[in-house]
N, CA, C and O of each residue as an XYZ file, in Angstrom:
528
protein
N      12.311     13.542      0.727
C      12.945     12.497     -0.042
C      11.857     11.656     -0.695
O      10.967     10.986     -0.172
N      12.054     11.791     -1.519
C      10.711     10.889     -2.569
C      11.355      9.475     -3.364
O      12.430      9.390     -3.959
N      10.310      8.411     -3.156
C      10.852      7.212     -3.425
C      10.676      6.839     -4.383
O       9.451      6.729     -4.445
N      11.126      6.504     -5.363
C      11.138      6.121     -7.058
C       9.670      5.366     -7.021
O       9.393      4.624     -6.079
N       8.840      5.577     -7.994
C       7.422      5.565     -7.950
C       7.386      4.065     -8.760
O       6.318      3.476     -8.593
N       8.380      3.353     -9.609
C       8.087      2.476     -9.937
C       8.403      1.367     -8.783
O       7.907      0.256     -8.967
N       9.111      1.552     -7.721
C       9.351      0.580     -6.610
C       8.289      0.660     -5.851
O       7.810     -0.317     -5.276
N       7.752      2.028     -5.772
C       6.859      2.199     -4.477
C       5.417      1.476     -4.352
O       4.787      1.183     -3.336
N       5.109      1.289     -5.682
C       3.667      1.004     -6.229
C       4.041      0.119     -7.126
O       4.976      0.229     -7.919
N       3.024     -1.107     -6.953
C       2.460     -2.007     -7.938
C       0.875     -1.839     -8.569
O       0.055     -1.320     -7.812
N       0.568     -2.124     -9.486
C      -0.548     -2.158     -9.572
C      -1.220     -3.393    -10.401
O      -1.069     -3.637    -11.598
N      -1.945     -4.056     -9.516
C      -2.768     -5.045    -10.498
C      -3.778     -4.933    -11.155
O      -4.798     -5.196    -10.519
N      -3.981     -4.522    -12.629
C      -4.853     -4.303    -13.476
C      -6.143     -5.459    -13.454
O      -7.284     -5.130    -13.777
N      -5.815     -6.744    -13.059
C      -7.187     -7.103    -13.431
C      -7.542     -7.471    -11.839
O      -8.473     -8.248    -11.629
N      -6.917     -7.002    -10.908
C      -7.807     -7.089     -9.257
C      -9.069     -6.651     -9.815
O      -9.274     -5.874    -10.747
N     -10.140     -7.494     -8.840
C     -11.719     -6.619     -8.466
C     -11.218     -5.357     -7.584
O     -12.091     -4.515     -7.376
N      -9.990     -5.115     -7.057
C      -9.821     -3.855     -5.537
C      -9.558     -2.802     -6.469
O      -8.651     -3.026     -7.270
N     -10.096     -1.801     -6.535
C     -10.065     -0.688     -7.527
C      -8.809     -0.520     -7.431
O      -8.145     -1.258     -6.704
N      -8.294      0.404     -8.090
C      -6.766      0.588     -8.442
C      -6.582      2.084     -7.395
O      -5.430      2.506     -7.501
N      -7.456      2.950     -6.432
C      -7.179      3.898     -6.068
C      -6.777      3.000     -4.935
O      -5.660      3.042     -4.419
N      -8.050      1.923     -4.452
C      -7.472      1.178     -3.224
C      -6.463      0.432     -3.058
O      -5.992      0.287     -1.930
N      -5.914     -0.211     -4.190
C      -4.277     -0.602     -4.154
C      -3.431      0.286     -3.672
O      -2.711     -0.153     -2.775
N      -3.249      1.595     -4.023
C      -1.988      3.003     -4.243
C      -2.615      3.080     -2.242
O      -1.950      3.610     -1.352
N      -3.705      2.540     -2.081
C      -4.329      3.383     -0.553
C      -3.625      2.282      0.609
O      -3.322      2.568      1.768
N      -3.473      1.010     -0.041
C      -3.257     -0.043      0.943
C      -2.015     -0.145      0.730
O      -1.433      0.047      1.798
N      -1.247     -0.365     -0.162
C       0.564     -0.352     -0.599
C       1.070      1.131      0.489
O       2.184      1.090      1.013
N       0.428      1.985      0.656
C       1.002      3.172      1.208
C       0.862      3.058      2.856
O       1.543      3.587      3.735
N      -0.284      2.165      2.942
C      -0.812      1.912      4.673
C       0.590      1.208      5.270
O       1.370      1.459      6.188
N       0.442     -0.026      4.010
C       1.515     -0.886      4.552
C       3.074     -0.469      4.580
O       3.811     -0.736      5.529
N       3.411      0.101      3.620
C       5.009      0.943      3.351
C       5.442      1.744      4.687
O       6.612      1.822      5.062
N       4.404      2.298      5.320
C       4.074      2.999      6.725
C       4.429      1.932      7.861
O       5.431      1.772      8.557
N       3.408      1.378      7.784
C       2.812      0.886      8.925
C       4.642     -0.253      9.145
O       5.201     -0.418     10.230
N       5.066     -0.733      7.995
C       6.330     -1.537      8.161
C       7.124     -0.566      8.528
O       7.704     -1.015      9.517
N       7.582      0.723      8.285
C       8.557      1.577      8.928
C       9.583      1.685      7.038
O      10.631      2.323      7.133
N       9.376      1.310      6.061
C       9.559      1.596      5.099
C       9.631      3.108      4.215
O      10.374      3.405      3.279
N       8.359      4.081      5.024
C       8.235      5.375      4.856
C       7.879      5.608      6.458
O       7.247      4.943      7.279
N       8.597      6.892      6.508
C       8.853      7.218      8.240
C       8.010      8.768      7.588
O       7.708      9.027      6.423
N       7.773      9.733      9.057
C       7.230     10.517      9.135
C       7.964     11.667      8.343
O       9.155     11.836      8.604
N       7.475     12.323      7.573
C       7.955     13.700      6.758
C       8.804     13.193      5.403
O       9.553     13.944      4.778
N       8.518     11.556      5.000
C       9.184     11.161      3.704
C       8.351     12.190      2.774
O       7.550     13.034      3.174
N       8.805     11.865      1.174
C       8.279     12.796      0.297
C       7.271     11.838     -0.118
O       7.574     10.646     -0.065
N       6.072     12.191     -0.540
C       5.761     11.058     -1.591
C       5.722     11.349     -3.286
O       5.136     12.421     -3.436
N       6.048     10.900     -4.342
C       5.768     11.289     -5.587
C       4.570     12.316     -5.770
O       3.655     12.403     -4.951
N       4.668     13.127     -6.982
C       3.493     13.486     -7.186
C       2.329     12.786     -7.831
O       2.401     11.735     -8.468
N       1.152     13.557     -7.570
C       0.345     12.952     -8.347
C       0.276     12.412     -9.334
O      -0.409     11.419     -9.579
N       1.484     13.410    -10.557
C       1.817     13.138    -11.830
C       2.302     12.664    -11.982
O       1.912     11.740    -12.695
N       3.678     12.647    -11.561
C       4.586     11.189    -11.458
C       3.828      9.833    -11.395
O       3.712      9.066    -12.351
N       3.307      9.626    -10.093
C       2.648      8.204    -10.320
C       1.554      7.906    -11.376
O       1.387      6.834    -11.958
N       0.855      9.021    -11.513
C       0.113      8.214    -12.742
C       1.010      8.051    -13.954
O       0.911      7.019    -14.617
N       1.953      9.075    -14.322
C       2.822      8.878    -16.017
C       3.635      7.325    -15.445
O       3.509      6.332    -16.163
N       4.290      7.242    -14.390
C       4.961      5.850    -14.204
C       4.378      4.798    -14.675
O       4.856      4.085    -15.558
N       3.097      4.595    -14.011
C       1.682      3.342    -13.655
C       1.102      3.244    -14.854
O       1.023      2.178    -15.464
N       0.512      4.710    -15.414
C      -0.223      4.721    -16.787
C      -1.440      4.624    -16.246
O      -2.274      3.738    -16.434
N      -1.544      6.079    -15.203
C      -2.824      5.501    -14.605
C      -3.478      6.539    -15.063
O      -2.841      7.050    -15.984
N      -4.925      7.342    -14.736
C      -5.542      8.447    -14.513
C      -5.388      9.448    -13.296
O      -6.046      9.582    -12.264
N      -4.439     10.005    -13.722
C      -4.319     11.347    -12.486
C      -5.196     11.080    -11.387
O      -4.914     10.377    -10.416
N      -6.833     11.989    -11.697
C      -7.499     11.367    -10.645
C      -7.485     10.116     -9.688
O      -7.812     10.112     -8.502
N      -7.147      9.309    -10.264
C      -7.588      8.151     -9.492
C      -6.434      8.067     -8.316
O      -6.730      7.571     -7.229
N      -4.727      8.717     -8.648
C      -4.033      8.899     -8.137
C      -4.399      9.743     -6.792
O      -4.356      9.357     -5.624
N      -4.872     11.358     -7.458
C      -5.572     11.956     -6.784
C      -6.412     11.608     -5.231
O      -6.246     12.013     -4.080
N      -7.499     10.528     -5.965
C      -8.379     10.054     -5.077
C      -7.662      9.302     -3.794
O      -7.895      9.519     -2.604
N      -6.776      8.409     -4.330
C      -5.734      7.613     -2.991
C      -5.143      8.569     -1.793
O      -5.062      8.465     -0.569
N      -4.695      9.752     -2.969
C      -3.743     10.478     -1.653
C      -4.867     11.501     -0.857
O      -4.521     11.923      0.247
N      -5.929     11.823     -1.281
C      -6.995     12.665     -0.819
C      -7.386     11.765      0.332
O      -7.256     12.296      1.434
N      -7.936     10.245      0.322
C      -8.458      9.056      1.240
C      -7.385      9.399      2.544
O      -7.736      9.710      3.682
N      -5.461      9.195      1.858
C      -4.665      8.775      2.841
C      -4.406     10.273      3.864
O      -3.786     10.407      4.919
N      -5.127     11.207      3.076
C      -4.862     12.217      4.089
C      -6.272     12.805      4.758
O      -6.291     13.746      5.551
N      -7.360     12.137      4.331
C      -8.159     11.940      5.689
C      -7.865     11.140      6.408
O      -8.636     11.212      7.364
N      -7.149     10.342      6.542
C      -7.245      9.459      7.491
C      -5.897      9.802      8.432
O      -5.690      9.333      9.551
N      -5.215     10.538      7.857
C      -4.237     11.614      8.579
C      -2.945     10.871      8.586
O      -2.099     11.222      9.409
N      -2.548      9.347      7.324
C      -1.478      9.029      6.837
C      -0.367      9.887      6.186
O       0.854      9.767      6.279
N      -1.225     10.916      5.401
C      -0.176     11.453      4.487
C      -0.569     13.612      5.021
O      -1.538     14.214      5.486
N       0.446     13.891      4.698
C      -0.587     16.228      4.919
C       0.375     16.179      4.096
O       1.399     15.556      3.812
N      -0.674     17.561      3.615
C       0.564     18.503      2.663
C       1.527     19.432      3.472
O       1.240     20.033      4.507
N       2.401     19.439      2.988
C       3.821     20.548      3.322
C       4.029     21.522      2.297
O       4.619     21.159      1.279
N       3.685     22.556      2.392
C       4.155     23.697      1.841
C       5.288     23.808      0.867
O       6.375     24.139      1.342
N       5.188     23.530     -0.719
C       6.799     23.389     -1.163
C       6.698     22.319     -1.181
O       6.394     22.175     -2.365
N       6.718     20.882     -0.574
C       6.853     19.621     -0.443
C       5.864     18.543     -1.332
O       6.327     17.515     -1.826
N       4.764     18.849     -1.426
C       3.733     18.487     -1.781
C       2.977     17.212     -0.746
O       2.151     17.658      0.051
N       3.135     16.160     -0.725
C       2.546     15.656      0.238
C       3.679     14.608      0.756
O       4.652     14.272      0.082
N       3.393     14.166      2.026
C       4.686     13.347      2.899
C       3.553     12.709      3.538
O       2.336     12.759      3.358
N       4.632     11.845      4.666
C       3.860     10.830      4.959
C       3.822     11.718      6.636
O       4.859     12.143      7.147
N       2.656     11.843      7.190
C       2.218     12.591      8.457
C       2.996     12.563      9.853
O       3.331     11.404     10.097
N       3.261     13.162     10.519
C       4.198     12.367     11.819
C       3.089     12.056     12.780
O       1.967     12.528     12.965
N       3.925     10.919     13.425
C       3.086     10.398     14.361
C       1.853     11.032     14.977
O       0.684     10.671     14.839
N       2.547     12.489     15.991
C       1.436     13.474     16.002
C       0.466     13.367     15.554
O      -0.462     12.687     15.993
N       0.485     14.153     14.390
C      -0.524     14.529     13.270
C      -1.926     13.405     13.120
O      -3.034     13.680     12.659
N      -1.457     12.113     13.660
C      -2.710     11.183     13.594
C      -2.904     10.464     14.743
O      -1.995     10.175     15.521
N      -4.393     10.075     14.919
C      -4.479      9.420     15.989
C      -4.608      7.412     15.890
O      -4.809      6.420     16.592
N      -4.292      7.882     14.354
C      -4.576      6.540     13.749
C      -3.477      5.333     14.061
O      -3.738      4.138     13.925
N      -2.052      5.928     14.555
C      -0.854      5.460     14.116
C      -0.377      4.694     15.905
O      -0.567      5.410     16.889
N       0.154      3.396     16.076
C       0.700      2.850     14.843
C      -0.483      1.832     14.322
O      -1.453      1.417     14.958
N      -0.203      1.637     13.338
C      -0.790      0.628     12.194
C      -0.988     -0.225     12.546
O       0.078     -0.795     12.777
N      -2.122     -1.046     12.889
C      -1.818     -2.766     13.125
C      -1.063     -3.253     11.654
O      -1.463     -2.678     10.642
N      -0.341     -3.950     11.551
C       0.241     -4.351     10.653
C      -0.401     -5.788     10.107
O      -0.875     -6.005      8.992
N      -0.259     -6.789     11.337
C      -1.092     -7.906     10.872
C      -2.535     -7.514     10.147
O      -3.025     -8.195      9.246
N      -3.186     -6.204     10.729
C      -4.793     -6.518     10.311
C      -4.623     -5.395      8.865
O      -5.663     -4.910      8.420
N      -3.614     -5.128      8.365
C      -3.243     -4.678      6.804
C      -3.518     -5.817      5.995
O      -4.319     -5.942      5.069
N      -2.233     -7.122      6.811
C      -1.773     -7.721      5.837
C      -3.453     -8.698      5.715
O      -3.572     -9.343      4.674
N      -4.271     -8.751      6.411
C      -5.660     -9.681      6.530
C      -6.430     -9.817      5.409
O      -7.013    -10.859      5.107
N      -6.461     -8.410      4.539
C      -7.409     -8.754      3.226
C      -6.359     -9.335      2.432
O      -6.852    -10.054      1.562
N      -5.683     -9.317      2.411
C      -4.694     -9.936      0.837
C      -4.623    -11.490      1.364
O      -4.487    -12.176      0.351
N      -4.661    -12.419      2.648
C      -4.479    -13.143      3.430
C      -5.967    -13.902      2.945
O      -5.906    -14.912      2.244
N      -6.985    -13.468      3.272
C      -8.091    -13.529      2.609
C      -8.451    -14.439      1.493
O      -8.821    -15.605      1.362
N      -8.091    -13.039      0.471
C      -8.182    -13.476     -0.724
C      -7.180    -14.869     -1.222
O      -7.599    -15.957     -1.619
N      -6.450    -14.648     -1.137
C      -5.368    -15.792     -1.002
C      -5.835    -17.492     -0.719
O      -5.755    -18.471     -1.461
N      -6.427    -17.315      0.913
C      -7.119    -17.885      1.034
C      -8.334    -18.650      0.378
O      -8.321    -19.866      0.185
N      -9.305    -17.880      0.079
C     -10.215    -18.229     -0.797
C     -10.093    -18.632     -1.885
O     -10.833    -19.533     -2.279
N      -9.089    -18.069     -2.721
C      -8.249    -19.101     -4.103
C      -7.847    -19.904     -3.879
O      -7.733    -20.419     -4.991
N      -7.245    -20.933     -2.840
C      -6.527    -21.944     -2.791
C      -8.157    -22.826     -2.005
O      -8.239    -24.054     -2.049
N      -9.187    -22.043     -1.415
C     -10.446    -23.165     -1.144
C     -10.830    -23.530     -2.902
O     -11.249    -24.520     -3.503
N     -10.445    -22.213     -3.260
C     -11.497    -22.594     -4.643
C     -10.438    -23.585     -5.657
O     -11.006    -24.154     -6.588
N      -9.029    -23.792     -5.515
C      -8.714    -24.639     -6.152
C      -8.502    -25.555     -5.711
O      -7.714    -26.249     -6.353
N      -9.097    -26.210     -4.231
C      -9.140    -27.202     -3.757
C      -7.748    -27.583     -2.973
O      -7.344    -28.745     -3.000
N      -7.138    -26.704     -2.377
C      -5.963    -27.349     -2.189
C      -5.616    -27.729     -0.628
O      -6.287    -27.366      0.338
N      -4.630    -28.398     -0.591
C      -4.102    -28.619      1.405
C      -3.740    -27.769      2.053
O      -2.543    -27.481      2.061
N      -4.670    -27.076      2.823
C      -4.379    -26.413      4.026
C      -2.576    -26.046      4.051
O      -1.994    -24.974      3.886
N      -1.922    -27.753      4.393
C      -0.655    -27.754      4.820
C       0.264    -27.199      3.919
O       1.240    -26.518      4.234
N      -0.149    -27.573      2.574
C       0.671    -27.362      1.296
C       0.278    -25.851      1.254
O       1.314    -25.410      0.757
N      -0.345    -25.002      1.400
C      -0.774    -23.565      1.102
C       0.660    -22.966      1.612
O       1.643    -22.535      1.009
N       0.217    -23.197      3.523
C       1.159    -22.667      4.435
C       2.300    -22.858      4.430
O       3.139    -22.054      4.837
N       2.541    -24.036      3.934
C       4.456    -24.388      3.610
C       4.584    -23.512      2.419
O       5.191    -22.449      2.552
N       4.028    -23.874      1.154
C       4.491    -22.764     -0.217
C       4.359    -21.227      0.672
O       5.537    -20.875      0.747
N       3.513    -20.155      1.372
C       3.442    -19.039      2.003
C       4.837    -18.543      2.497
O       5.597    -17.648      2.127
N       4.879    -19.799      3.810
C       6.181    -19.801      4.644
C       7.753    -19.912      3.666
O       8.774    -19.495      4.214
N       7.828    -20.389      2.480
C       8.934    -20.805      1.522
C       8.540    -19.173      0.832
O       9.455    -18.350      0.852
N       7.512    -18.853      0.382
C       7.869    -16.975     -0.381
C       8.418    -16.541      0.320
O       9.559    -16.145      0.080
N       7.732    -16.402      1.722
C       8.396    -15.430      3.292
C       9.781    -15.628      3.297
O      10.449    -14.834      3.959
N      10.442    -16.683      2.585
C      11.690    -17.107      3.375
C      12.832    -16.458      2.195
O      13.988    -16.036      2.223
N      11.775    -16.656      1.186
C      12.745    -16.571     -0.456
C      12.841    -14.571     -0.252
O      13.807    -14.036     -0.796
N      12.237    -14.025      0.206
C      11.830    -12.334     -0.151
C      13.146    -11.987      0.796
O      13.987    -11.133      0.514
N      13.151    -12.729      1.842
C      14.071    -12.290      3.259
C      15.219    -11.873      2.626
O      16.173    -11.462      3.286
């Protein structure tokens, strides 16, 4: 079962995080939340880049990373899915230490625009509440 490639993936064009490592961390996390379970489909290569408007390769490069790390194998016929538990020794996911670099960065924009600690975490806690 393959998940419509424009929901599955965002991509931010002017991040410094290369655009293979976006498609690498959106897929950790889609996992690691229980969003994609073991033996989902994932798009093809081609698909996501004609969706995104990306470079094949670079598509390429994400799902090559997520299946060393034994997130995603190929299936015969299938093209690539997301690995079962088995298959890795990686799993499960810390989830909090996914969400840590974007947490980060976040962070560091609101030192650099000077702002209140308190006011950060209340606007954070009010997205969290608005997405629910």
């Amino acid at each position: 079962m393959t998940t419509h490639t424009a929901q599955l993936f965002s991509i931010t064009t002017g991040s410094p995080e290369p655009i293979y490592r976006q498609l690498v961390e959106q897929v950790r996390r889609l996992v690691a939340g229980g969003q994609m379970a073991p033996g989902d489909g994932m798009p093809s290569v081609r698909e996501v880049a004609q969706a995104l408007a990306l470079n094949p390769m670079t598509v390429s490069k994400a799902y090559s990373l997520l299946e060393m790390e034994g997130l995603l194998t190929r299936r015969r016929g299938m093209g690539m899915v997301v690995a079962d538990r088995g298959e890795s020794g990686q799993h499960p996911l810390d989830r909090l230490e996914l969400l840590r670099p974007t947490l980060e960065r976040a962070a560091m924009e609101a030192r650099q625009l000077e702002l209140d600690p308190d006011t950060v975490v209340s606007l954070f806690t009010q997205l969290l509440k608005e997405q629910a």
